[in-house]
N, C-alpha and C positions, 0 to 999 in steps of 0.2 A: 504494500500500500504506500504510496505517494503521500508524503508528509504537506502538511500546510504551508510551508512556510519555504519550500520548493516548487507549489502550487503555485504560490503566488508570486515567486521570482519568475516562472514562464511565461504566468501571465503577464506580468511588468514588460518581459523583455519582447512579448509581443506585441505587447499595445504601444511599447517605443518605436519598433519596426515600424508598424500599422501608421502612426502619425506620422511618423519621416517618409514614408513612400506615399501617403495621401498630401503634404506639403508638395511632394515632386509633382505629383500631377497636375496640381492645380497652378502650378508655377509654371508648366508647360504648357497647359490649357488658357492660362491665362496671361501669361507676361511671353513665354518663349514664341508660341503661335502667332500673336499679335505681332512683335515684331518682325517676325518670318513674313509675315504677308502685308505689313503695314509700313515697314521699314527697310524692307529686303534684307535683312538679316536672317540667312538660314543656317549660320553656326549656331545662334540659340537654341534652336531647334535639335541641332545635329549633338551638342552638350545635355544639352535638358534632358531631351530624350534616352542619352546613353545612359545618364545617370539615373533616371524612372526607373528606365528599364532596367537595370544590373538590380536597384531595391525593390524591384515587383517582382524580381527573379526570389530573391531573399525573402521578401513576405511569403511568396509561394512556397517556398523549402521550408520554412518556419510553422508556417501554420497545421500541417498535419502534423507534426510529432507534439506542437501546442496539444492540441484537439486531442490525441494520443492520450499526452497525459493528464489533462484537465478532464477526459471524459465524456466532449462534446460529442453529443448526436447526429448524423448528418445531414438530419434539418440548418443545425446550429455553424459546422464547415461550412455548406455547401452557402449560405449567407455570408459567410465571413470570404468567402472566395468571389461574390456576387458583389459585396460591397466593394471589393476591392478596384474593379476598372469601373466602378459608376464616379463620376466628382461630388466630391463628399462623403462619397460613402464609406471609406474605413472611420470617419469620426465619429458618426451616425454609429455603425457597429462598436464605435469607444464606448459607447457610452450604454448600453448593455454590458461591456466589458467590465466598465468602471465600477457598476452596480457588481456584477459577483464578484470585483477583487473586494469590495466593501465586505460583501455578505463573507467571504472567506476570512477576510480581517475579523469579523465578529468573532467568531466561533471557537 
């Protein structure tokens, strides 16, 4: 059995993942895209992008052995992998996150 107090370091260290690779996107949806087509800049694009992608690679390797050892359902993955290419949506999934690292802190 998987102790609390490594439970909730997984969880940490994915909800750190989860907000670092949902800042990439929306820096690239928002700031990199724009100036690629508003400013002709498509090195923003060509950086922003590599860096998303390398931490959406990392969220993806992460979140199954997460789910692994937190016990997640795969109602529960399959939404954490769904939030992950929508904009906003690993924060949205933070914050279900945030609620059971609370409930685990309690206990």
């Amino acid at each position: 059995m998987i102790q609390k107090e490594e439970k909730i370091k997984w969880l940490k260290r994915f909800r750190t993942i989860s907000f670092i690779e949902g800042i990439s996107f929306l820096v690239l949806l928002f700031i990199a895209m724009p100036l690629k087509y508003t400013m002709d800049l498509p090195m923003a694009v060509t950086v922003v992008g590599w860096i998303h992608g390398a931490l959406f690679m990392i969220y993806i390797y992460v979140i199954f052995p997460t789910a692994y050892k937190l016990k997640w359902n795969f109602s529960k993955t399959f939404l954490g992998l769904i939030c992950s290419i929508l904009p906003f949506g690993p924060f949205i999934f933070d914050r279900n996150l945030k609620k059971e690292e609370k409930q685990m802190a309690e206990l």
